[in-house]
Residue frames as qw, qx, qy, qz and C-alpha x, y, z in Angstrom:
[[0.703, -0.627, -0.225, 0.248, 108.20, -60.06, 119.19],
 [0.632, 0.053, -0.011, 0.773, 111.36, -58.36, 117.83],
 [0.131, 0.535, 0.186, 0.814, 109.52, -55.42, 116.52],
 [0.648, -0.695, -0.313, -0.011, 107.72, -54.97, 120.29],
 [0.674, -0.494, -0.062, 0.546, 111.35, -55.14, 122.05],
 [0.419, 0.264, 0.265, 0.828, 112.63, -52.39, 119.56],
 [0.015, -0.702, -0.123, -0.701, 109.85, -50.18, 120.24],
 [0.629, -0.709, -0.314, 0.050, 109.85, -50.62, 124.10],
 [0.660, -0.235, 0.150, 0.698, 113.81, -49.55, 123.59],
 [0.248, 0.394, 0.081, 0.881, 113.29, -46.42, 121.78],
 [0.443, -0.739, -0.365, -0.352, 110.51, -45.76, 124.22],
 [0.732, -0.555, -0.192, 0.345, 112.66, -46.07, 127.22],
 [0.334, -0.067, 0.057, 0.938, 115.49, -43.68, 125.60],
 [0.151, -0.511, -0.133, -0.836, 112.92, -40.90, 124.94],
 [0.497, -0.806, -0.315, -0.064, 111.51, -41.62, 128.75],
 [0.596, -0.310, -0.190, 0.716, 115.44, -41.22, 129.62],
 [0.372, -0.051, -0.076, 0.924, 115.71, -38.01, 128.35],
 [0.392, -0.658, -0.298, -0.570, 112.67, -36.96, 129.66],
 [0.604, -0.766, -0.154, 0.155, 113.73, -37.64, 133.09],
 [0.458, 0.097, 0.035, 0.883, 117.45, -35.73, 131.97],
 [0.117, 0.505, 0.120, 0.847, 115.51, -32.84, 130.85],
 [0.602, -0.613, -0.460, -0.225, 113.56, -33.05, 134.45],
 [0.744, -0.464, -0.156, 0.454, 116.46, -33.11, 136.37],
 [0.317, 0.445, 0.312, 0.777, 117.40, -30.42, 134.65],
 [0.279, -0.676, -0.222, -0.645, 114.37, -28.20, 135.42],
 [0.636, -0.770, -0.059, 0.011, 114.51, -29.04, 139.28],
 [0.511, -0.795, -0.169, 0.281, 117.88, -28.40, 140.03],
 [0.411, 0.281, 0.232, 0.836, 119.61, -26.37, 137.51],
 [0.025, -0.604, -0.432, 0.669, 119.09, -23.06, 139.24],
 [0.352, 0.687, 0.581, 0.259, 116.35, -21.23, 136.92],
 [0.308, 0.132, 0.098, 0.937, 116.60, -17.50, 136.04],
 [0.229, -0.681, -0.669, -0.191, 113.77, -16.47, 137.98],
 [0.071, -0.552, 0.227, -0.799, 113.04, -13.34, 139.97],
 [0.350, -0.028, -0.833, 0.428, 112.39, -13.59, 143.40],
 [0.301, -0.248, -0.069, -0.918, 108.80, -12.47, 143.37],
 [0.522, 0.087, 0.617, -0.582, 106.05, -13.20, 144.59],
 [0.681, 0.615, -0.099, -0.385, 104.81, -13.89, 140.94],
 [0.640, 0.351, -0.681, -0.066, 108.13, -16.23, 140.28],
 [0.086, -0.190, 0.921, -0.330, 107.93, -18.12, 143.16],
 [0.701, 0.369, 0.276, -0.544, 104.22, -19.13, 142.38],
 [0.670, 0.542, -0.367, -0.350, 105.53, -20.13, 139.02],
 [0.410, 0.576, -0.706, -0.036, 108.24, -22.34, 140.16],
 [0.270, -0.133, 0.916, -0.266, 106.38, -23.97, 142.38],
 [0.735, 0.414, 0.171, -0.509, 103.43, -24.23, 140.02],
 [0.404, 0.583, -0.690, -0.145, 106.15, -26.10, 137.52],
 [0.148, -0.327, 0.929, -0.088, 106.29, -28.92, 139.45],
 [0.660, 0.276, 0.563, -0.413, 102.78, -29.99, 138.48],
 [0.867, 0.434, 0.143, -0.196, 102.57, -30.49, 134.82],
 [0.317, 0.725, -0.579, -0.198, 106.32, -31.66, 134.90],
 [0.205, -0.087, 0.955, -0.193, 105.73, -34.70, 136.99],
 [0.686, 0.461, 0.344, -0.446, 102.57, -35.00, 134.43],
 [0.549, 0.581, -0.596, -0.076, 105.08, -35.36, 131.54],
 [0.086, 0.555, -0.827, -0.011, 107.07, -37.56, 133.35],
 [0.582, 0.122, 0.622, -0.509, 104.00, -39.75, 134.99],
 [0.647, 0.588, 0.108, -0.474, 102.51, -39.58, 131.43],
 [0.193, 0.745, -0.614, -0.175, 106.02, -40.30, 129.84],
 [0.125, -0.121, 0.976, -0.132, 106.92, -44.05, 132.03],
 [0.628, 0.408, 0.547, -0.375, 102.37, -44.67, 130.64],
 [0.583, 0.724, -0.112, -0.351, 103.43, -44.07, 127.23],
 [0.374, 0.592, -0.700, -0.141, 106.73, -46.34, 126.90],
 [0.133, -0.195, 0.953, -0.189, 105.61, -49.19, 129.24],
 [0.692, 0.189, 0.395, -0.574, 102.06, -49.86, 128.23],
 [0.743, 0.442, -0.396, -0.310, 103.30, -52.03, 125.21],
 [0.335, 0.410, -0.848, 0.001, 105.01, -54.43, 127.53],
 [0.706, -0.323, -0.444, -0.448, 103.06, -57.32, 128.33],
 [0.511, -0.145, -0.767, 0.361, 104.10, -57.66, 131.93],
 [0.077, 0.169, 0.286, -0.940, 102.71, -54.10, 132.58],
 [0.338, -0.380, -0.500, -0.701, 98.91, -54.01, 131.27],
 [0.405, -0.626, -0.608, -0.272, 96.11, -52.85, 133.09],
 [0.408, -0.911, 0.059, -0.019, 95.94, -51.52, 136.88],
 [0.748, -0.346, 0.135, 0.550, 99.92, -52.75, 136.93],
 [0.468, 0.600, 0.347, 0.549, 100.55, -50.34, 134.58],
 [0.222, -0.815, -0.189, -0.501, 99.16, -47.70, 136.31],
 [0.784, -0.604, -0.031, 0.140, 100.40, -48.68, 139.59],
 [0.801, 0.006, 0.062, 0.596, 103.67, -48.76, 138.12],
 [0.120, 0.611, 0.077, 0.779, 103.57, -44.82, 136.26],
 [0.366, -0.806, -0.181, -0.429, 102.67, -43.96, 140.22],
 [0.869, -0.279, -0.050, 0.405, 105.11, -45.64, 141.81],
 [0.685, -0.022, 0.168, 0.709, 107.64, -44.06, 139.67],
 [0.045, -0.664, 0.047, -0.745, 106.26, -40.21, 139.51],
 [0.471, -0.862, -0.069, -0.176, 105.58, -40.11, 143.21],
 [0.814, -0.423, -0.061, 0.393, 108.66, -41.63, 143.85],
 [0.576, 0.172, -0.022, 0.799, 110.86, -39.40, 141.91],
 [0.094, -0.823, -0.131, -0.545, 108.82, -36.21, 143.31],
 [0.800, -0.599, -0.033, -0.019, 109.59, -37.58, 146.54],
 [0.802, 0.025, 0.044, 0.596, 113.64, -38.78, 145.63],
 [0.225, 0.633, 0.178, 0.719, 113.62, -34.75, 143.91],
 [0.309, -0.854, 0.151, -0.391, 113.22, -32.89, 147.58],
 [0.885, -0.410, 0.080, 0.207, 114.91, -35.65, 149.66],
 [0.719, 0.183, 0.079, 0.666, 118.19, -34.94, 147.44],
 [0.226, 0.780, 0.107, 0.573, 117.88, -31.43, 147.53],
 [0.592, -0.804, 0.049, 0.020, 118.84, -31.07, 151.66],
 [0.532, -0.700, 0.060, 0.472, 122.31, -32.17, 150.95],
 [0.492, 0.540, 0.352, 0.586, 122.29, -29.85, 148.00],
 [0.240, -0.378, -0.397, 0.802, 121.56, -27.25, 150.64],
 [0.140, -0.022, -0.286, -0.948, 118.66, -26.17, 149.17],
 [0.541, -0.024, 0.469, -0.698, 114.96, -26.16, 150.35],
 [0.054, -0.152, -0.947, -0.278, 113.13, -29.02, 150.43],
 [0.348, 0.026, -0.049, -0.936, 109.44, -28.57, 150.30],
 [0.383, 0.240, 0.861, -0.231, 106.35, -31.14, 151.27],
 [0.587, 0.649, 0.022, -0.483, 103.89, -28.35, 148.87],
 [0.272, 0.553, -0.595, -0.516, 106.57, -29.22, 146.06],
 [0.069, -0.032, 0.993, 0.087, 106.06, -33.13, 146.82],
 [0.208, 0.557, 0.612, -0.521, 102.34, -32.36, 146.96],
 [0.409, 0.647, 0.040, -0.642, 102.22, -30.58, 143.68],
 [0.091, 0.365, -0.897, -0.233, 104.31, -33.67, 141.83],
 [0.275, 0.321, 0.906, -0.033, 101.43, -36.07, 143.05],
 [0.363, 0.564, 0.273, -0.690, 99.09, -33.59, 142.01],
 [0.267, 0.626, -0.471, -0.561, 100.82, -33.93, 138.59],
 [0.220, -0.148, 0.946, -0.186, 100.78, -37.93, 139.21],
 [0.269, 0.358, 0.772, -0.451, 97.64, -38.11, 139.66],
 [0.611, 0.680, 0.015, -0.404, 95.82, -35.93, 136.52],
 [0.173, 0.499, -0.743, -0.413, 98.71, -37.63, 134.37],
 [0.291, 0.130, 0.877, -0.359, 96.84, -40.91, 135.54],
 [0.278, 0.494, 0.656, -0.498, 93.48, -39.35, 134.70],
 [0.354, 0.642, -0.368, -0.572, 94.14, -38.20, 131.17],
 [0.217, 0.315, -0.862, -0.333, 95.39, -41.40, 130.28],
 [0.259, 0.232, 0.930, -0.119, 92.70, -43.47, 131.47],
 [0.500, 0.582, 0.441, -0.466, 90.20, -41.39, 129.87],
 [0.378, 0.629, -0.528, -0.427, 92.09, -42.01, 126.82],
 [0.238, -0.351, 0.882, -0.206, 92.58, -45.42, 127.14],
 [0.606, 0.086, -0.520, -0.596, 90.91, -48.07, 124.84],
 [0.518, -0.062, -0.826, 0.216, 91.85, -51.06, 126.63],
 [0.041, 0.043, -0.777, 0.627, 90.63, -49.98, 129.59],
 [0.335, -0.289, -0.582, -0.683, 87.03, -49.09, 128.25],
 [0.062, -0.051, -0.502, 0.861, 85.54, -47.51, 131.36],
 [0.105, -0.588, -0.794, 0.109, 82.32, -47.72, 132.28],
 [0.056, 0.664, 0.069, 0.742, 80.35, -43.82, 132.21],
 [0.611, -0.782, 0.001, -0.124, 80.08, -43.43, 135.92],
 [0.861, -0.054, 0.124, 0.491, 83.82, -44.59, 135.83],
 [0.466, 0.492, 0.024, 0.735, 84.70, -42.23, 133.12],
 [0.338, -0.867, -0.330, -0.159, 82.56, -39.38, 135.37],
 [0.718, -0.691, -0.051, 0.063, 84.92, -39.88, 138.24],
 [0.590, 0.006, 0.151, 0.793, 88.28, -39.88, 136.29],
 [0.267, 0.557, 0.151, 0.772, 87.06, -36.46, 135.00],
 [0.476, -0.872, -0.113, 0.022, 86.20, -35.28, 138.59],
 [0.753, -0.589, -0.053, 0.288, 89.67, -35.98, 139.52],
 [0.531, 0.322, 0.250, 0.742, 91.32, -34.65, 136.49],
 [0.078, -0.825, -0.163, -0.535, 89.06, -31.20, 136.56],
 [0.559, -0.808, -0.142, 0.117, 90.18, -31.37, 140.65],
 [0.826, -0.011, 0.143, 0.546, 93.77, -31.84, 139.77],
 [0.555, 0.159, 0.101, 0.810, 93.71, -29.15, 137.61],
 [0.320, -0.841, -0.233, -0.369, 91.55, -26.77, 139.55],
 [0.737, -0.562, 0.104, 0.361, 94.54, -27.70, 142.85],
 [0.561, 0.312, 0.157, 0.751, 97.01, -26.37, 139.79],
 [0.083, 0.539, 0.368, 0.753, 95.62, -23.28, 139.13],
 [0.549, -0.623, -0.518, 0.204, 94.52, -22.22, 142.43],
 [0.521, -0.497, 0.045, 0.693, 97.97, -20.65, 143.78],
 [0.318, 0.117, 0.408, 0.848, 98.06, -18.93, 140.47],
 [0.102, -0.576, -0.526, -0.617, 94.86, -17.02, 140.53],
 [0.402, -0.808, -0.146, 0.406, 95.55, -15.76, 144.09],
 [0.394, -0.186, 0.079, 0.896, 99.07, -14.44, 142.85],
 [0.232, 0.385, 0.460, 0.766, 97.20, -12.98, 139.95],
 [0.291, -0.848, -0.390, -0.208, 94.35, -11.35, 142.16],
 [0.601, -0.679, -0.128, 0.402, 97.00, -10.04, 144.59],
 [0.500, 0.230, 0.392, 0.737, 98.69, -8.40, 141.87],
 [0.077, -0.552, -0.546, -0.626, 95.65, -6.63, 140.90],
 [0.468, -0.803, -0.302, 0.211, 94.61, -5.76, 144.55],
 [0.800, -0.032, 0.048, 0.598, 98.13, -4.26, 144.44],
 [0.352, 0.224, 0.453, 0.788, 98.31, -2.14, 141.71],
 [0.203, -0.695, -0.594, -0.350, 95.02, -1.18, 142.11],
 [0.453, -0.864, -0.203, 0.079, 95.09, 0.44, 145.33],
 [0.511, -0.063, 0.101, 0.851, 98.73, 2.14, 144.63],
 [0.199, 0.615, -0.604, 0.466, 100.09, 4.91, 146.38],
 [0.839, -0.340, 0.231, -0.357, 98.14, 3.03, 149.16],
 [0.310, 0.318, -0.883, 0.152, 101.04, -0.24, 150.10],
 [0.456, -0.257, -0.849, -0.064, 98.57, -1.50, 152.69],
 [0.171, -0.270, 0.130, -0.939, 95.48, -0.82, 154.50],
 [0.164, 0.105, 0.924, -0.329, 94.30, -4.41, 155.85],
 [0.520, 0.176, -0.068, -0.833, 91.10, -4.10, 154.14],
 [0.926, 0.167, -0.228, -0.252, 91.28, -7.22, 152.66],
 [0.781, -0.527, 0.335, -0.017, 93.02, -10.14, 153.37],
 [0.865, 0.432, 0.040, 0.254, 94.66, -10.16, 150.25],
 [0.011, -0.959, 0.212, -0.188, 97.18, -8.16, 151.93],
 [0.677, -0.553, 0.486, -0.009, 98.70, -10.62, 153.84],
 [0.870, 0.305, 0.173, 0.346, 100.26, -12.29, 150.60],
 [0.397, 0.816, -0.088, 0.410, 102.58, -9.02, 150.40],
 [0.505, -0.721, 0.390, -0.271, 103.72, -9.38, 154.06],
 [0.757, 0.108, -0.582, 0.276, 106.83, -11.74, 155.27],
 [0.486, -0.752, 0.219, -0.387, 107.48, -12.21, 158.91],
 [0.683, 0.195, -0.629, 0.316, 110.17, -13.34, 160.86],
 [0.197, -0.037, -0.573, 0.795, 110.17, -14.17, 164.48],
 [0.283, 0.073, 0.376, -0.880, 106.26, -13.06, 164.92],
 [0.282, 0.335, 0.880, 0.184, 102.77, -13.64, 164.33],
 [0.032, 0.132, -0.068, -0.988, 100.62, -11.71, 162.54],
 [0.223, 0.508, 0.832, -0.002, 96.66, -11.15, 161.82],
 [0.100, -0.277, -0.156, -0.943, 94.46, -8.67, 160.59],
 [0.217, -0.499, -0.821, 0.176, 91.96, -7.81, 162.69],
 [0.092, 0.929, 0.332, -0.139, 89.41, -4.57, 161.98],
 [0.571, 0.768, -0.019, 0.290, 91.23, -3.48, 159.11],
 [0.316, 0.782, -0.505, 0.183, 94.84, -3.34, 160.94],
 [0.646, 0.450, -0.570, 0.237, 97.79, -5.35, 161.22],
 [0.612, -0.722, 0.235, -0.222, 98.17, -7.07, 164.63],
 [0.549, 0.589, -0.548, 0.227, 101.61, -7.96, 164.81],
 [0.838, -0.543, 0.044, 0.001, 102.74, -10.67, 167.97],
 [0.506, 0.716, -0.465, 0.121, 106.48, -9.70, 168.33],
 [0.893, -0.446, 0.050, -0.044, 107.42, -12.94, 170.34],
 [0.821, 0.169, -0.146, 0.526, 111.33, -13.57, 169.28],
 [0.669, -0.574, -0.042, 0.471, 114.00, -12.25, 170.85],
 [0.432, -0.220, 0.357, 0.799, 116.55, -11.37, 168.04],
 [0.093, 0.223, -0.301, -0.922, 115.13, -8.35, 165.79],
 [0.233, 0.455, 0.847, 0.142, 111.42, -9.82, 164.85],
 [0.248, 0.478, -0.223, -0.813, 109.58, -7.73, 162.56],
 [0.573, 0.670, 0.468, -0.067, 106.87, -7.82, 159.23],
 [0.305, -0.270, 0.418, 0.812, 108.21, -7.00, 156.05],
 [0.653, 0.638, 0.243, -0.328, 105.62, -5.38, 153.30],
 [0.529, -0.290, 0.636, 0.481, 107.63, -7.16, 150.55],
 [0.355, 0.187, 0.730, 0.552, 107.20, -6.18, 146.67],
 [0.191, 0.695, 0.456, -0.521, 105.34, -3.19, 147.01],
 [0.378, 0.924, 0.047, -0.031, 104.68, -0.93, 143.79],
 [0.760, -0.223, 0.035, 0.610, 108.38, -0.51, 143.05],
 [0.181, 0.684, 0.264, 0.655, 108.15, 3.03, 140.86],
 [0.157, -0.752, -0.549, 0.328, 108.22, 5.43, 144.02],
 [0.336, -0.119, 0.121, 0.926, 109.26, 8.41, 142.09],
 [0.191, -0.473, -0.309, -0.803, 106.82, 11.39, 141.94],
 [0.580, -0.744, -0.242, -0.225, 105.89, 11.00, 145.28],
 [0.257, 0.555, -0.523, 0.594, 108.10, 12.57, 148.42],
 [0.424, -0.473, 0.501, -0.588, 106.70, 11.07, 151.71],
 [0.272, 0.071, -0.934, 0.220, 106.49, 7.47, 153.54],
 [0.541, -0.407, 0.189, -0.711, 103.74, 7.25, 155.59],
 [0.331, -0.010, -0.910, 0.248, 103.56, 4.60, 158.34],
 [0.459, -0.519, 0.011, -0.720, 100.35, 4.76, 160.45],
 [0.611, 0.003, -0.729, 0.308, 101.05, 2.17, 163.51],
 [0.589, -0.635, 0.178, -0.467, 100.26, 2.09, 167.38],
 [0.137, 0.243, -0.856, 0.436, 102.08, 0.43, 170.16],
 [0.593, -0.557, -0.296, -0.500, 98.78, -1.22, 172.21],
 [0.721, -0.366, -0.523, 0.269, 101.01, -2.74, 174.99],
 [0.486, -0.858, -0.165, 0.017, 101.79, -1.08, 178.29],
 [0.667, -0.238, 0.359, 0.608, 105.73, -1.11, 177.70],
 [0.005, 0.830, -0.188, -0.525, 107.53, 1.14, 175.46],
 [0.865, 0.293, 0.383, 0.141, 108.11, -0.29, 171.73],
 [0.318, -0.582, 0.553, 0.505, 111.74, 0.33, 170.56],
 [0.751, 0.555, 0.353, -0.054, 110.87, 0.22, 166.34],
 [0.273, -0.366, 0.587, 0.669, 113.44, 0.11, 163.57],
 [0.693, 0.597, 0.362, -0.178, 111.99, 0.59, 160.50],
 [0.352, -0.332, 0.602, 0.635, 114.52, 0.02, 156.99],
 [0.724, 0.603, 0.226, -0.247, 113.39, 0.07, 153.28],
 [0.396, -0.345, 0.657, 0.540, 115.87, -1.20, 151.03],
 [0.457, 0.630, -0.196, -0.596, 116.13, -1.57, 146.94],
 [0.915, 0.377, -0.091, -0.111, 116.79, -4.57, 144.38],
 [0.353, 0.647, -0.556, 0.383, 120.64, -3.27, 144.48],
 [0.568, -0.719, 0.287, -0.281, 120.45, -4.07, 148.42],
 [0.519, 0.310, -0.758, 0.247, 123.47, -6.33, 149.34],
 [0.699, -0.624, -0.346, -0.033, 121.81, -6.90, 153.03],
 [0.506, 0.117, -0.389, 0.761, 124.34, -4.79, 154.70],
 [0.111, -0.811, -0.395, 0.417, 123.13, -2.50, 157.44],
 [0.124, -0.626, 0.146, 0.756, 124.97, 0.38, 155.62],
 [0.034, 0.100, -0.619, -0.778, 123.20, -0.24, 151.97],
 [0.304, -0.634, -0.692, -0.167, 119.40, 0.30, 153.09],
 [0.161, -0.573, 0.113, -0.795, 117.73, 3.33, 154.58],
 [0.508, -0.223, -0.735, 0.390, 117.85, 2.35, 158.73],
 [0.262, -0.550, 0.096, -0.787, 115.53, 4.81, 161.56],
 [0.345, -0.290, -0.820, 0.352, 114.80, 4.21, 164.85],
 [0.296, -0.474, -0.063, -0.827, 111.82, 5.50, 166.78],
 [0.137, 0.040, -0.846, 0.514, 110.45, 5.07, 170.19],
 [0.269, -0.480, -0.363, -0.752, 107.00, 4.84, 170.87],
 [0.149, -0.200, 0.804, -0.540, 105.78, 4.91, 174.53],
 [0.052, 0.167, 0.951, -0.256, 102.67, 2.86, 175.92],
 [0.401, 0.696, 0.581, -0.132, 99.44, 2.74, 173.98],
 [0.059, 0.649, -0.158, -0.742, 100.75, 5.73, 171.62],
 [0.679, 0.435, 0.588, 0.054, 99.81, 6.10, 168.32],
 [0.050, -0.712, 0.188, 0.675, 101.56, 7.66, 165.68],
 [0.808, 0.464, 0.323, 0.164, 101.99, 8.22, 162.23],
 [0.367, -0.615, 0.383, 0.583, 105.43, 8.55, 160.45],
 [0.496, 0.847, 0.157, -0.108, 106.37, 10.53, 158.22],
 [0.624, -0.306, 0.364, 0.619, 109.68, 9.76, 156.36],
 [0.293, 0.725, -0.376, -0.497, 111.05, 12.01, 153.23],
 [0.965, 0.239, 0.100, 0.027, 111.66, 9.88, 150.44],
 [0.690, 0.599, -0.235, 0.333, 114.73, 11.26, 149.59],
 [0.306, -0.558, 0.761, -0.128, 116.39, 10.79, 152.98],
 [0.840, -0.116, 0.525, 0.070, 115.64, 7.00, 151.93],
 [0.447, 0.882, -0.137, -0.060, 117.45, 8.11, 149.02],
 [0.088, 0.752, -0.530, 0.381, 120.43, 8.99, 150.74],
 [0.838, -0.441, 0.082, -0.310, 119.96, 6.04, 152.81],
 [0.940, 0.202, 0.019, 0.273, 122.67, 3.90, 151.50],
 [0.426, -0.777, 0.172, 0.430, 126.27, 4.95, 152.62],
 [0.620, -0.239, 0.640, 0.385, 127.73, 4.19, 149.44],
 [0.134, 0.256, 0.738, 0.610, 125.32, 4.85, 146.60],
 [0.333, -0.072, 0.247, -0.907, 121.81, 6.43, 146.19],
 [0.435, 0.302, 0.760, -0.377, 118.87, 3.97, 146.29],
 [0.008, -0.126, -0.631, -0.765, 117.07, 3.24, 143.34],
 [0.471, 0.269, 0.414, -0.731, 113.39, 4.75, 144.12],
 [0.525, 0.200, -0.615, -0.553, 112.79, 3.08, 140.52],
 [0.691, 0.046, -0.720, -0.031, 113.17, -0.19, 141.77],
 [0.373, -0.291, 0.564, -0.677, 112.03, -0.19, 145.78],
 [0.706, 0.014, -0.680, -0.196, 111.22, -3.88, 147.15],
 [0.518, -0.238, -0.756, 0.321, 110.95, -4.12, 150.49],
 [0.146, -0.608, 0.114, -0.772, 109.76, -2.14, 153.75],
 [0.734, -0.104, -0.668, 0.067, 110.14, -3.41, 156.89],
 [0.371, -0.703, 0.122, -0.594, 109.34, -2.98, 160.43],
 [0.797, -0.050, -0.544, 0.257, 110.92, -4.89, 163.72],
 [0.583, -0.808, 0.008, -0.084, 111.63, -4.37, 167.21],
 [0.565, 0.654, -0.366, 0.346, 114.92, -3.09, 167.45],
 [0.047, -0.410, 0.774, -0.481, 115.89, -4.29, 171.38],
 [0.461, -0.216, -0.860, -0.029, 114.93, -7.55, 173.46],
 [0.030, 0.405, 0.583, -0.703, 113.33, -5.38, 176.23],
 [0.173, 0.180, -0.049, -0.967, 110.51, -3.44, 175.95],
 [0.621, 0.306, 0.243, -0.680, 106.89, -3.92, 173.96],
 [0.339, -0.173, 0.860, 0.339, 106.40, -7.05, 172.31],
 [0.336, 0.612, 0.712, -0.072, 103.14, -5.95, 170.28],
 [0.049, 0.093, -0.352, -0.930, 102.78, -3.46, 166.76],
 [0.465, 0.618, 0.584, -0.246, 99.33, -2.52, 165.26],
 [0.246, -0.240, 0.316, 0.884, 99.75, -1.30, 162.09],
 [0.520, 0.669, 0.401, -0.347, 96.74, 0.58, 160.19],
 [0.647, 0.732, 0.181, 0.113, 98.33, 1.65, 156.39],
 [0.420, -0.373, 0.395, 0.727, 101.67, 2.33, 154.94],
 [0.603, 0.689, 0.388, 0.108, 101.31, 4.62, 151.66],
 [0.638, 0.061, 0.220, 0.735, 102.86, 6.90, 149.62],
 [0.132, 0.873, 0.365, -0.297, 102.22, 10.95, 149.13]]
């Protein structure tokens, strides 16, 4: 009985500092970029750490005889959903985003930790229509992983691929490269219908394009106004360096009048010269970003293709 309590105690200190090295990973800010590509990761992280930890409280309590069988289990779910759950709830007044996906990718992690161990599991000695069904839920688990990650990776590749071209609505893999504030947006026959419904400055950013624009010396913007009303457009393109000041980001304004269509044509090296202070790094270009620069006027953009010449 001694040797039992001894190992249930070293078990519990190696679950503690598994949940240290957890707490750790969620809110010790990480050294990610702020891509599209690391934000994918770091919310993909939250699955097979709350599979360690899930996997962790199934590995140090199954030797104690008040946990065996479904209590077992029950218990290793209790205590990963709960701490995925506890792990965003704390994180408001940490003043940092909480996230339902993130609690949603913790059960995810819950749940295949679960399903690994039962199909390991002597004692439990699962019937084969049983076992079947754990490996459905395991293969779903980690098919609900891997998902988000094999868009980024296709959207990447759409990307790249179609550089100097930044977007031409062809596909819908476009929208993953767009950020909007203040509007809605759709594609519809291969351009960009843009609902600019807020008041204060709403606008579509094409965010992470190609960042390299050097060897090429023009902007193109192809876009229409479809509403009756005149559409007052700012358009900015900032760099990596950008400190969000208006005066460290190339800034234009252009008027278009009712139903016009136009395509603009910017020099690259006025956004160069954009910044009051410095020159722009064309190496490193990360944003581009269109918005209705007064609360009167046309509350509707079409855009057909931003590229590069």
């Amino acid at each position: 009985m001694r040797e039992v309590y001894w190992a249930v105690q070293r078990r519990l200190l190696y679950l503690l500092i598994l949940f240290l090295i957890a707490a750790l990973l969620l809110f010790v800010p990480l050294p990610i970029q702020p891509t599209y590509a690391g934000r994918t990761i770091e919310n993909a992280g939250h699955t097979p750490l709350f599979f360690l930890v899930t996997f962790g409280v199934l590995f140090v309590m199954r030797e104690h005889p008040r946990f065996q069988g479904v209590r077992l289990y029950a218990l290793a779910a209790l205590v990963g959903a709960g701490a995925g759950f506890f792990s965003e709830v704390i994180q408001k007044p940490l003043a940092r985003d909480a996230s339902w996906e993130d609690v949603a990718a913790d059960v995810v992690g819950v749940i295949l930790a679960l399903a690994v161990h039962a199909l390991f599991d002597r004692r439990a000695k699962l019937p084969t229509w049983q076992r079947l069904g754990v490996v459905a839920v395991a293969m779903s688990c980690v098919a609900i992983f891997l998902t988000p990650i094999v868009r980024m990776a296709r959207a990447y590749v759409h990307r790249n691929g179609q550089f100097p071209v930044i977007a031409d609505f062809h596909s819908h893999i476009e929208k993953y490269w767009t950020l909007s504030f203040g509007v809605n947006r759709e594609i519809v026959d291969d351009a960009l219908e843009v609902d600019l419904f807020a008041d204060e400055f709403p606008g579509v950013s094409f965010h992470e394009p190609v960042p390299d624009w050097r060897g090429y010396r023009t902007l193109i913007i192809d876009l229409e106004n479809p509403a009756p009303e005149p559409l007052h457009l700012g358009v900015r393109v900032h760099d990596r360096r950008h400190n969000y000041n208006f005066n460290d980001r190339f800034n234009r304004r252009y008027d278009l009048q009712a139903g016009e269509r136009r395509t603009l044509r910017i020099a690259l090296e006025d956004i160069r010269h954009g910044p009051r202070h410095r020159l722009m790094d064309m190496a490193h270009v990360s944003d581009i970003t269109l918005f209705r620069g007064e609360k009167s006027g046309s509350r509707r953009l079409r855009v057909y293709s931003v590229r590069l010449e």
